[in-house]
N, C-alpha and C positions, 0 to 999 in steps of 0.2 A: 453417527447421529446427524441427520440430516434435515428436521423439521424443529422448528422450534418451539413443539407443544410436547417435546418428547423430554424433555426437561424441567422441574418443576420445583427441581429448588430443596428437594430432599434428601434425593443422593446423595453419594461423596461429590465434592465439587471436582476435584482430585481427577476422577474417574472420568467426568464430564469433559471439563477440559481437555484430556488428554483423548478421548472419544473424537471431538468435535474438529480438534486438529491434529486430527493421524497421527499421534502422539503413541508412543507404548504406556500405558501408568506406570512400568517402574522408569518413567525419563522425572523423575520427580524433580532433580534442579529445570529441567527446561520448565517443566509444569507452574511450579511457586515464582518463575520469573513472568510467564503469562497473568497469573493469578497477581501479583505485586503491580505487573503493567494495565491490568485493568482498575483494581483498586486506588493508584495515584490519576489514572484518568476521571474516574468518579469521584474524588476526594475523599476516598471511604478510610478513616484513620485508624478504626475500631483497630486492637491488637490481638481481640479475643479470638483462643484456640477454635471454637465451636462459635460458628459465624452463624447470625439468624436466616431462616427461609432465604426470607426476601433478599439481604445480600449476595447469597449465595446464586439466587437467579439471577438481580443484577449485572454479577463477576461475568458468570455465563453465557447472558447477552450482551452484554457488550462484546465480544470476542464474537460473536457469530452474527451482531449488523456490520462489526470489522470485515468479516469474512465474506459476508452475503450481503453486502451494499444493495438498497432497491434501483429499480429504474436503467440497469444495465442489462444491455442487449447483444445489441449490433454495433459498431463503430465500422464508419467507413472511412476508410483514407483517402482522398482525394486532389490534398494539395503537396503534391510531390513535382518536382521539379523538370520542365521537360515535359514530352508527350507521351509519359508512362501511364502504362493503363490503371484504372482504379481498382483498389485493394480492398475485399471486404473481409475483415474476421470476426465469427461468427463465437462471440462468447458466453459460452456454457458454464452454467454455475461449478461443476468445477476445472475449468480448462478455459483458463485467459489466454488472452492477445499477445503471447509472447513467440515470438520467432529465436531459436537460438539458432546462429548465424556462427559462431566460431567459440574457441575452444584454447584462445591463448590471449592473457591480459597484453600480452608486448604487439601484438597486429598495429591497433588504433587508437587512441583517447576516444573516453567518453565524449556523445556528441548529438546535436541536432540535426537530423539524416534526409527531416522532411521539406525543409523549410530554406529558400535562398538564403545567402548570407547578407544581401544586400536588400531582403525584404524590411521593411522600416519597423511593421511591430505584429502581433496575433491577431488573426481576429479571430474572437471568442468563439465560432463556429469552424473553423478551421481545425482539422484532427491534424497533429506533429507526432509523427516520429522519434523516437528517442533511443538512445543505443547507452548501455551503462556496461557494470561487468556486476555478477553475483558469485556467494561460493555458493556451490552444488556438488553435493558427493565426493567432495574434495578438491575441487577444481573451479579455478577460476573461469567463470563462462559468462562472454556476451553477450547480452538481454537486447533485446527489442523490443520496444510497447507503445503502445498508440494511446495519447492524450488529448485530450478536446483541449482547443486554444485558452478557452477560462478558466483551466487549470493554472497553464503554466499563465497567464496574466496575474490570476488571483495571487498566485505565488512571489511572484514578479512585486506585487503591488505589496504583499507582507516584510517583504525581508530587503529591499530594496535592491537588488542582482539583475543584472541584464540578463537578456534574453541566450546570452552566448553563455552564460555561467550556471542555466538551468539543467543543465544533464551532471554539472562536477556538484550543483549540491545534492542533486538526486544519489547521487554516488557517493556522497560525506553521509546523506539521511540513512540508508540502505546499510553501508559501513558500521554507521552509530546504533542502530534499532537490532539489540541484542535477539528481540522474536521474530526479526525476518527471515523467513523459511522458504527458499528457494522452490520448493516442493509445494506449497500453495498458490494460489491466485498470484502473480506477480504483480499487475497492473492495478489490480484492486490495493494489494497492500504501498503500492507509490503515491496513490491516491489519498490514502488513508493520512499515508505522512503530511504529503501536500494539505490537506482539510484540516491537520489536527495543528500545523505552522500557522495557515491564516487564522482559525478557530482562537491560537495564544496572542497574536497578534493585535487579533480586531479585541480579544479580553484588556490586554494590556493600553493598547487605545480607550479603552472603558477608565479602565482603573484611570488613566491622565487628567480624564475630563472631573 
């Protein structure tokens, strides 16, 4: 299920979700922790067995603007250190920016790959580099993805962490997000963490005032 007019809020939601992310329907614990992670995002409390229409589309889009973020294209990398040539990855709705590079948690630490150590701060148009680790298929595997700098500031600017300690919380976030799925969008789904910290953030900043 890859448009989202193909859903309409009648079906089993069940079916959908597990449709929408390459899911089998009988993975039914992975499914009702999707369907739980959407519903605390919406603050939907209802308990009821047989959820209305409109909930049920809700549940279902949110999980698929998760997945299919607008306004993502192309990223170029270009601020890389040195006289290395520029990097374009070209990202297809389903086939992100992710380079896996190795194949063993003990190589390296998580880290900033793009960016001097002795640069002062982001700037917001600046694509960084990032190297973490995911499981996948069993295996602990090296990720690579490419961030536009008003990410990691935006982030920077929510949780108060230096610029050095941006790849080990990506790596606590990733750790902690029981539906991240090595097998979907990587980048999209780091993003997502990233938007949904400052999103509680800038909430909580509301609530002081």
């Amino acid at each position: 299920m890859n448009e989202s007019n193909q859903y309409d809020g009648t079906g089993k939601l069940a079916e959908a979700i597990a449709d929408l992310c390459g899911l089998s329907p009988k993975s039914q614990g992975q499914i009702a922790k999707l369907i739980k992670q959407a519903k605390d995002a919406l603050k939907i409390t209802s308990k009821a067995k047989v959820m209305p229409t409109d909930t049920k589309l809700a549940i279902w889009r949110w999980h698929y603007d998760r997945l299919h973020p607008a306004g993502e294209s192309v990223e170029i990398i270009s601020q890389l250190p040195g006289n290395e040539p520029v990097e374009i990855f070209s990202q297809l709705p389903d086939n992100d920016a992710v380079e896996i590079i190795a194949q063993s948690v003990q190589v390296e630490p998580v880290e900033i790959i793009s960016q001097p150590e002795d640069e002062p701060e982001v700037n917001n148009l600046d694509v960084i580099r990032i190297a973490f680790y995911a499981n996948k298929d069993g295996k602990r595997t090296r990720q690579v993805i490419a961030l536009d700098g008003f990410y990691l500031n935006g982030l920077i600017a929510a949780t108060g962490i230096t610029r050095q300690d941006v790849p080990k919380w990506i790596q606590a976030a990733v750790d902690g997000w029981i539906a991240f799925d090595a097998h979907l969008p990587i980048t999209r789904q780091v993003k997502y963490l990233i938007v949904r910290t400052m999103t509680e953030a800038l909430n909580a900043y509301g609530r002081a005032d």
